[in-house]
C-alpha positions as CSV (number, residue, x, y, z in Angstrom):
1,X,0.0,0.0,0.0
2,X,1.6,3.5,-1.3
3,X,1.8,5.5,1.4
4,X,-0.4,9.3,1.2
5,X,1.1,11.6,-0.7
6,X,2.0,15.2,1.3
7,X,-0.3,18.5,0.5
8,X,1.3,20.7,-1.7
9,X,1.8,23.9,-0.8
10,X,-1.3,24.9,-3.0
11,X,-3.1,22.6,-1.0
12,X,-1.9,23.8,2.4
13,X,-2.7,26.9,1.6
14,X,-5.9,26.8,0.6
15,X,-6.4,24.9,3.9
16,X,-5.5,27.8,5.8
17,X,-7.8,30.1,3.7
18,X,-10.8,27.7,3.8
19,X,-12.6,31.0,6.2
20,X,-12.2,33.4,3.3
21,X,-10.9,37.1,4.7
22,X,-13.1,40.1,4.7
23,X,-11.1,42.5,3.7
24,X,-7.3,42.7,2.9
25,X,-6.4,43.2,6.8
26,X,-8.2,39.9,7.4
27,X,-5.9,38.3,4.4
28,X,-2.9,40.0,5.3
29,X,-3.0,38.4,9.0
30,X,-3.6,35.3,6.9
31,X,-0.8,35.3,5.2
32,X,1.5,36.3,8.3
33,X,0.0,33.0,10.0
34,X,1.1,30.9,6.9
35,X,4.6,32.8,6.9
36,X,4.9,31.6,10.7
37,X,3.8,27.8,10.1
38,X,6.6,27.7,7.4
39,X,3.8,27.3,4.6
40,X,5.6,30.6,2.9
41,X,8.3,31.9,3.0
42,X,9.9,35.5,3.7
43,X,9.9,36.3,-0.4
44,X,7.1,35.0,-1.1
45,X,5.3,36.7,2.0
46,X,6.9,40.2,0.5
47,X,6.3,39.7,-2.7
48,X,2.2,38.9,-2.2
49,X,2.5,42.1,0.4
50,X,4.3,44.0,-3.0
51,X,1.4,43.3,-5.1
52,X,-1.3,43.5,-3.2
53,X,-0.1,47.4,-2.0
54,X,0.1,48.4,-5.4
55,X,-3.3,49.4,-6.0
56,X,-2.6,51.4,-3.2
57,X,0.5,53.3,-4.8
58,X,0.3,56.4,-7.3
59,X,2.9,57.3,-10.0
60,X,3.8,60.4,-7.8
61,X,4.8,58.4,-4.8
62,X,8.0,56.4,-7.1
63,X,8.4,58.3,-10.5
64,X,12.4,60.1,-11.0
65,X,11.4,63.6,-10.7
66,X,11.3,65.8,-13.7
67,X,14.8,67.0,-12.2
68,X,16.3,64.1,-12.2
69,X,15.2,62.8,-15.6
70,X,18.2,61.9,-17.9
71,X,17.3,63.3,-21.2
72,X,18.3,64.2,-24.9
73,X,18.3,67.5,-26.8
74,X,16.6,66.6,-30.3
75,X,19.6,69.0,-31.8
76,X,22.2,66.8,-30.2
77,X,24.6,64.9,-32.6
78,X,24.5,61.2,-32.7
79,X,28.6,61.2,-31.4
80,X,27.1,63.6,-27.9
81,X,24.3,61.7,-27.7
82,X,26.5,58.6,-27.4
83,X,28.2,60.0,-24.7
84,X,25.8,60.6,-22.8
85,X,24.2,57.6,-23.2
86,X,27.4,55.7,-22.1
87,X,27.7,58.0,-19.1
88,X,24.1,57.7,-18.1
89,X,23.7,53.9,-18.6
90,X,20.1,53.7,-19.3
91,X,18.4,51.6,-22.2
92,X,15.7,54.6,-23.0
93,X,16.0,58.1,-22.5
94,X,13.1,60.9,-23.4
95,X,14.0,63.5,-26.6
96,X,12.8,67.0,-25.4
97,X,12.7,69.8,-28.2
98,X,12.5,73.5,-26.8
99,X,12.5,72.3,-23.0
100,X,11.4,69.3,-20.7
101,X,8.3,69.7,-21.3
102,X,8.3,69.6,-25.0
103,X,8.7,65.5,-25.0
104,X,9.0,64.4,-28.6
105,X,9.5,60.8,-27.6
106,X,11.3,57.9,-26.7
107,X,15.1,56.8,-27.7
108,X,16.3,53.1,-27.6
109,X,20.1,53.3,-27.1
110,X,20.5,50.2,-29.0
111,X,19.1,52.1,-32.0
112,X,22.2,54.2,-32.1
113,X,23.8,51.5,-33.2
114,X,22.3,52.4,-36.8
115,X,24.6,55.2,-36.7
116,X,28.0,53.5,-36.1
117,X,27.4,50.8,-38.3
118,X,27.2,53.2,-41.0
119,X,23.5,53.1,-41.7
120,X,21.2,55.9,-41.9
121,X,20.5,57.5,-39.4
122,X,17.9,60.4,-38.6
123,X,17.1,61.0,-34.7
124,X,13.9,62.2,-35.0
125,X,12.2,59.2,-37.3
126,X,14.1,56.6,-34.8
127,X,12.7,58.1,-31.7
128,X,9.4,55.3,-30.6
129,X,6.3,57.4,-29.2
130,X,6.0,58.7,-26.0
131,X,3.2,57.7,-23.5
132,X,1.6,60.4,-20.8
133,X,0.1,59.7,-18.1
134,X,-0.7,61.5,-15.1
135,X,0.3,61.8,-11.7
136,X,-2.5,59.9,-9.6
137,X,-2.8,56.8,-11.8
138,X,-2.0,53.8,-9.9
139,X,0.6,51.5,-10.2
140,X,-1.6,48.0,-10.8
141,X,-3.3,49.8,-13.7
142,X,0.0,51.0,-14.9
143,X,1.7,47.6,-15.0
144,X,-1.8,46.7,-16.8
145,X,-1.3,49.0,-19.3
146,X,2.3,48.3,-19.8
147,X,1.7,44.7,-20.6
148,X,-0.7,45.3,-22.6
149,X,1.3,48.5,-24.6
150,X,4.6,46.9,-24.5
151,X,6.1,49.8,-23.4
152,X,8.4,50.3,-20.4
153,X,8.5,53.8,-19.7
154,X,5.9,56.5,-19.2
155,X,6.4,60.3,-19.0
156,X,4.4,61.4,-16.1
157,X,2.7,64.6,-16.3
158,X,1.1,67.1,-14.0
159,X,-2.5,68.6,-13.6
160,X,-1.4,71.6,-16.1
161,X,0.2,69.6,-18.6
162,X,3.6,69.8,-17.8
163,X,6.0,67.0,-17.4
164,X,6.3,66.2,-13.5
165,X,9.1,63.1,-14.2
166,X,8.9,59.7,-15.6
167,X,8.2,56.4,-14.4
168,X,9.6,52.5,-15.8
169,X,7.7,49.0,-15.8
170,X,11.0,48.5,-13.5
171,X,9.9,51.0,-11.3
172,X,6.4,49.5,-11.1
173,X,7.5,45.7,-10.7
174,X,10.5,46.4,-8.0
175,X,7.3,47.6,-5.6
176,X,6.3,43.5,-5.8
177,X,9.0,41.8,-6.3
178,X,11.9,44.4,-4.5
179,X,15.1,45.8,-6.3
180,X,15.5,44.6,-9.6
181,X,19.4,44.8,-10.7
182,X,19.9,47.8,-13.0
183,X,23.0,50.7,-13.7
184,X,22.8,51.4,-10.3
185,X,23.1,48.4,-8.3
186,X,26.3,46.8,-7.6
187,X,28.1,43.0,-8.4
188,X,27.7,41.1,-4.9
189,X,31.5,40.6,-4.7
190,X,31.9,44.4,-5.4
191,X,33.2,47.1,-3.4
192,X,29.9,49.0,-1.2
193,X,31.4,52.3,-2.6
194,X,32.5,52.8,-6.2
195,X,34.2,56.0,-7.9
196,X,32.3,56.7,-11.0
197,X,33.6,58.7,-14.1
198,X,32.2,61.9,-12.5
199,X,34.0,62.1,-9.5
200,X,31.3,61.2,-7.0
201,X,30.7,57.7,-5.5
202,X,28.1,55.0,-5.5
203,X,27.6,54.1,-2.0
204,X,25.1,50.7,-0.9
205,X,22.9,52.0,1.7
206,X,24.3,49.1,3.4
207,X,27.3,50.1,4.0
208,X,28.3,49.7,7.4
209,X,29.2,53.5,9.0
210,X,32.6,52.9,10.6
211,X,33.3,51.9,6.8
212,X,31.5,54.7,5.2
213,X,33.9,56.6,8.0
214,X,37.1,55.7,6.6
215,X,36.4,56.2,3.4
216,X,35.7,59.7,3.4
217,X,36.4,61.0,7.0
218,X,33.6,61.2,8.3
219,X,32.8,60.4,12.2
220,X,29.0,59.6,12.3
221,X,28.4,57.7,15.4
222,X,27.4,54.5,14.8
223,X,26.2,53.5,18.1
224,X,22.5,53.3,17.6
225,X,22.8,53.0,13.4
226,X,24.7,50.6,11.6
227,X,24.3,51.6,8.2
228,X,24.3,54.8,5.8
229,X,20.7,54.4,4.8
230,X,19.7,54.3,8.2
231,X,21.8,57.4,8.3
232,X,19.8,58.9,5.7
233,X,15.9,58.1,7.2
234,X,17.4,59.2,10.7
235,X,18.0,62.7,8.9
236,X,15.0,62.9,6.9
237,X,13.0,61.3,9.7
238,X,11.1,59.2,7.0
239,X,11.8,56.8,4.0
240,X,13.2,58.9,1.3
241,X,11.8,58.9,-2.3
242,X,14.7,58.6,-5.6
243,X,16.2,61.8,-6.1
244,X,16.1,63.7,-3.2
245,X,19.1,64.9,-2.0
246,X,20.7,66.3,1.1
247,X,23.7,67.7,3.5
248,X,25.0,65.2,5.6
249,X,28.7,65.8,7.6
250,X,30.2,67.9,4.5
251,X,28.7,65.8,2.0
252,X,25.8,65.8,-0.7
253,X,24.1,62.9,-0.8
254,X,21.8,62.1,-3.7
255,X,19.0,59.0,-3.6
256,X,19.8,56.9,-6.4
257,X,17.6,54.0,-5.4
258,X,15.0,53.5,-2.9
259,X,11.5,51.6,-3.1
260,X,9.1,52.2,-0.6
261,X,10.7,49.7,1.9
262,X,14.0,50.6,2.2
263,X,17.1,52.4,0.6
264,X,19.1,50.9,-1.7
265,X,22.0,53.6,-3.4
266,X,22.9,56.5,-2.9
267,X,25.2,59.2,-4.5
268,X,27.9,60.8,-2.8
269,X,29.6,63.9,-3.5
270,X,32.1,65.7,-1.3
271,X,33.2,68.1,-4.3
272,X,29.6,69.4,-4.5
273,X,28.7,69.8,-0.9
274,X,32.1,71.7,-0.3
275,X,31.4,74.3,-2.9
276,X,28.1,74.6,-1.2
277,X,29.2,75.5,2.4
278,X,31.7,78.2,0.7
């Protein structure tokens, strides 16, 4: 006699479920009691959390800022535009005409490749459509809507009309799933702070501060923080959204990455913050 095969996890699950919640608190405890009987575990717990708070999300609340936005002049040639592209390390950058709110469309920087390879090559018949959305829509129709478009970056634009920043599928799926590798984000067997071709430094939020100390002599007291992030939230008193910046100890420090769960990169620059208190 075979003996009885064990419940999937499917199966356990829907064991735990079989008094269906009322409302998502109800589920949420639900899942937190599966979590604690080992029938999920921690990713899978934060990635169900992820989706189900993204209906909750608007584009506001994780777009780049129309300040930080990495863009191209429609005028530039295809050798600048190049540069930049290398520099800036993105796969898709908005083409502005007159100013940044004048959005002509969307550049591939594998399309640039036209040029070099001795092909024709006219900027403004490569560039792919722009999409505009506004400010409030939420994040679960978003994704919707880039699934169904195909399209991976949205300009996002204000209650006037004007371009407020712009906003990724990336962007969209790192509030599920957490930070998705990208130009930002470091190899694992890579230094926590990186000199960049700028002069400033990519710094993990991780870093440790007695580390972050020696490296650019600094003496942040790391008695009740560990890390530079927690740094960072401990000045702002809150979680701090990509592209804010501030003063910290002599230094300027830019969010480069940050969900809303934690902080991921940041951007230092001593040069800037110098200049600053002169």
């Amino acid at each position: 006699m075979e003996a009885p095969s064990r419940p999937t996890l499917f199966e356990r699950l829907s064991a735990l479920l079989t008094r269906a919640p009322e409302d998502r608190e109800q589920l949420l405890e639900l899942l937190h009691t599966a979590f604690e009987r080992n029938l999920l575990d921690a990713d899978a717990l934060s990635i169900i959390e992820g989706a189900l708070s993204v209906s909750d999300i608007q584009v506001r609340e994780i777009m780049v800022p129309r300040a930080q936005m990495d863009v191209v002049d429609i005028a530039d040639t295809p050798e600048k535009i190049t540069e930049f592209a290398i520099e800036a390390a993105h796969s898709r950058f908005p083409v502005i005409g007159e100013n940044r709110d004048d959005v002509i469309g969307i550049l591939l920087a594998k399309d640039l490749l036209r040029y070099f390879a001795g092909k024709e090559f006219d900027l403004r018949d490569t560039l792919r459509p722009a999409v505009f959305i506004p400010e409030s829509k939420r994040l679960n129709v978003l994704l919707r809507e880039f699934r169904v478009s195909r399209n991976h970056m949205a300009i996002v634009v204000d209650e006037y009309g004007g371009v407020a920043g712009l906003v990724t599928i990336e962007d969209v799926l790192e509030q599920i799933v957490g930070d998705i590798e990208d130009e930002y984000d470091f190899d694992e067997a890579a230094d926590n702070i990186v000199l960049d071709n700028s002069g400033r430094y990519r710094v993990k939020a991780a870093t440790e501060i007695a580390d972050f100390n020696a490296a650019f002599g600094t003496d942040f007291s790391d008695e009740e923080l560990d890390t530079l992030g927690g740094l960072v939230i401990r000045q702002l008193g809150r979680l701090p959204k990509r592209g804010e910046t501030l003063q910290l100890g002599g230094l300027r420090i830019q969010v480069l990455r940050a969900d809303s769960r934690r902080v991921h990169t940041l951007l230092v620059d001593p040069q800037r913050a110098i200049a600053l208190d002169e």
